[in-house]
C-alpha positions as CSV (number, residue, x, y, z in Angstrom):
1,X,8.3,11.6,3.1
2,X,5.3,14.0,2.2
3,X,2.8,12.1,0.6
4,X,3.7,8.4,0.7
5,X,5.5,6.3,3.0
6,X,6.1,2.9,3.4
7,X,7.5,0.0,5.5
8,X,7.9,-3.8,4.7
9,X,7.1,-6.4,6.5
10,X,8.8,-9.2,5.3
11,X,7.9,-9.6,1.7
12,X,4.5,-7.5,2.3
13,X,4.9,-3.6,1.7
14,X,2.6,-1.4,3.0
15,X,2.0,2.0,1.4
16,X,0.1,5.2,3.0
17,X,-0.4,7.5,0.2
18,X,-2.8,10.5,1.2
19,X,-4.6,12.7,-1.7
20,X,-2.0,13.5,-3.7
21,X,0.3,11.3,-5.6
22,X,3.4,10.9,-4.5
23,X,6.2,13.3,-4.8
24,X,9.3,11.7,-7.2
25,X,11.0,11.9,-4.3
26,X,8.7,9.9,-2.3
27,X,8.7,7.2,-4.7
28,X,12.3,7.4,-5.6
29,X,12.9,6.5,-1.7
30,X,10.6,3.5,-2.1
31,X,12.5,2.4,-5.5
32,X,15.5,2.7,-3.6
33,X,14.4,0.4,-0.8
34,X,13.0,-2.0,-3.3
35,X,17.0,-2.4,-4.9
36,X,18.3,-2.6,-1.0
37,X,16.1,-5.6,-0.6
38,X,17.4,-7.1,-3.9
39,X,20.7,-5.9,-3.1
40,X,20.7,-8.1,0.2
41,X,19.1,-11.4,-1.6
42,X,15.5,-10.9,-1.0
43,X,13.5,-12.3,-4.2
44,X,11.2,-8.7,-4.9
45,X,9.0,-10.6,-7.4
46,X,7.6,-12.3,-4.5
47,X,6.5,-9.1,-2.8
48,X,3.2,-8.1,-2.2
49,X,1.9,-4.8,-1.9
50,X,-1.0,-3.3,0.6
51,X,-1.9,0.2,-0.1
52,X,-3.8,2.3,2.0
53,X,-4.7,5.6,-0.3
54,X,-7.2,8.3,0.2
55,X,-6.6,8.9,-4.1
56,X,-3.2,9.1,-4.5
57,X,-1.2,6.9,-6.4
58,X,2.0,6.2,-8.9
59,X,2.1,7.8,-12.3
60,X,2.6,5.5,-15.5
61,X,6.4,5.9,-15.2
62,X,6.7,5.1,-11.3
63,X,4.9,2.1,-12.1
64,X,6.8,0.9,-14.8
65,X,10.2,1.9,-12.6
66,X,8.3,-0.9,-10.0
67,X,7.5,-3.8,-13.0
68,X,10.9,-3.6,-14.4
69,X,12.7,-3.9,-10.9
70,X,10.4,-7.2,-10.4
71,X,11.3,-8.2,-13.8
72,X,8.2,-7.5,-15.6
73,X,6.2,-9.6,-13.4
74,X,3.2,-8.6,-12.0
75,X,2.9,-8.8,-8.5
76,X,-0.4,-9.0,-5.8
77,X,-1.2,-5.5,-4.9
78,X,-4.4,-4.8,-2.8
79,X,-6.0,-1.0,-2.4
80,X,-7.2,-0.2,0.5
81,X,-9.7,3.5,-0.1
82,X,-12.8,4.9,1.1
83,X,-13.1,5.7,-2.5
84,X,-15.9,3.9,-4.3
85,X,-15.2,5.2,-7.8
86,X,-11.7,4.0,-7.6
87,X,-12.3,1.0,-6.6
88,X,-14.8,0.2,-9.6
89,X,-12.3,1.6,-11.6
90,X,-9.8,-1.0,-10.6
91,X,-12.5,-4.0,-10.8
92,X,-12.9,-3.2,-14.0
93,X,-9.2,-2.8,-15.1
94,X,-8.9,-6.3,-13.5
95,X,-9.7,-8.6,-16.6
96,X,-6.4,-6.8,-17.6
97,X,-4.3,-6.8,-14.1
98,X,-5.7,-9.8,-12.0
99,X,-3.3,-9.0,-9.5
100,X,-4.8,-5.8,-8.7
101,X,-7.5,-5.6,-6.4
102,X,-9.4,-2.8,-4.1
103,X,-11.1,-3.2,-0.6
104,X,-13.0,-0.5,1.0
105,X,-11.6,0.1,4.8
106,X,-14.0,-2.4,6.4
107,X,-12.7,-5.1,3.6
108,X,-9.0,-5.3,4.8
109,X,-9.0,-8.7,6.2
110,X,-10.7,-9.7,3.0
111,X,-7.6,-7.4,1.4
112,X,-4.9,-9.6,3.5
113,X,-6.8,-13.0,2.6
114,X,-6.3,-11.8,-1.6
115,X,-2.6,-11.4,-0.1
116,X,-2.5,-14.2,1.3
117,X,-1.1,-13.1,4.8
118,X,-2.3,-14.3,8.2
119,X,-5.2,-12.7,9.9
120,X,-3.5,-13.0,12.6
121,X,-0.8,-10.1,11.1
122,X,-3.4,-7.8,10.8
123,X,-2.7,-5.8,14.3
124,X,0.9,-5.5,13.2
125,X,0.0,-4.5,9.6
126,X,-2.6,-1.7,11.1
127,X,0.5,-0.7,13.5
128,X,3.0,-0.6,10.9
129,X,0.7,1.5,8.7
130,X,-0.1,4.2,11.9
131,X,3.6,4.6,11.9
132,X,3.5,5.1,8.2
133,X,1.0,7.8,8.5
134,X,2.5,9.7,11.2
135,X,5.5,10.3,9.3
136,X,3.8,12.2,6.6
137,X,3.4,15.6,6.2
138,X,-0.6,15.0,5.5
139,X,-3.6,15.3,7.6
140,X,-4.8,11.9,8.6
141,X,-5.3,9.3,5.9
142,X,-9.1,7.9,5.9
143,X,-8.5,4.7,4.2
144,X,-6.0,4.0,6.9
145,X,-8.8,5.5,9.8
146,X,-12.0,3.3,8.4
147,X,-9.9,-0.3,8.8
148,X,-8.8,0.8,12.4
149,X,-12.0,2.1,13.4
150,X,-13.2,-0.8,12.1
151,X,-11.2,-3.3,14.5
152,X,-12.0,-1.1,17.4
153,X,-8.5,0.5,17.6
154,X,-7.9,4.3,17.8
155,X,-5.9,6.7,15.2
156,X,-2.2,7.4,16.6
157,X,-1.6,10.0,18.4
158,X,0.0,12.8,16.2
159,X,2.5,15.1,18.2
């Protein structure tokens, strides 16, 4: 992965996207996970999405590959980014995607709560998201840096 990884935990995905949008290839990975879940009987219009992206994100196309494989339906996605411009971009857009919401960093348990998963995750989800970030080929992601800092934990140490 170069500019976007991902993991799921149960039906929640987490995305770490850096500056860039993702590479096809990066998204054609996470397509491909997608129909492996739905391959082995996990419902994907029940997923929910956290995003932690520093401006990056899907093209038109990779996000109609994404509705189509959850049959049209739109799904809960919440964007976590230090970017205030983006985020009133997407408040705005919401009268026409509900679903779609944005947090700044210091706003992701308020991000979980619109996903409606457990505070008590949110260690594991921060975790989870390191681990994201370390396997890109992208400096330190400060969407992802702002909600650690912000429950006292420390970046992971790159090697």
């Amino acid at each position: 992965m170069d500019r976007m990884g991902f993991k799921f935990l149960g039906n929640l995905h987490i995305i770490v996207v850096g500056e860039r949008d993702p590479a096809p290839t990066d998204w054609n990975a996470y397509v491909e996970a997608i129909q492996a879940e739905a391959r082995r009987g996990v419902d994907v219009t029940q997923m929910r999405t956290l995003v932690f992206s520093d401006g990056g994100g899907p093209n038109a196309a990779q996000r109609t590959i994404t509705r189509d494989l959850c049959d049209g339906l739109a799904r809960p996605r919440a964007i976590v980014t230090v970017h205030r411009l983006t985020r009133a971009v997407i408040a705005a857009l919401r009268w026409v995607d509900p679903l779609c919401r944005a947090f700044a960093p210091r706003d992701l348990g308020a991000a979980l709560a619109f996903l409606e998963i457990p505070g008590t995750k949110q260690q594991q989800v921060l975790r989870l998201a390191g681990e994201i970030e370390l396997g890109l080929a992208i400096s330190a992601v400060k969407s992802l840096e702002g909600a650690r800092v912000r429950r006292g934990l420390g970046a992971p140490v790159r090697s």
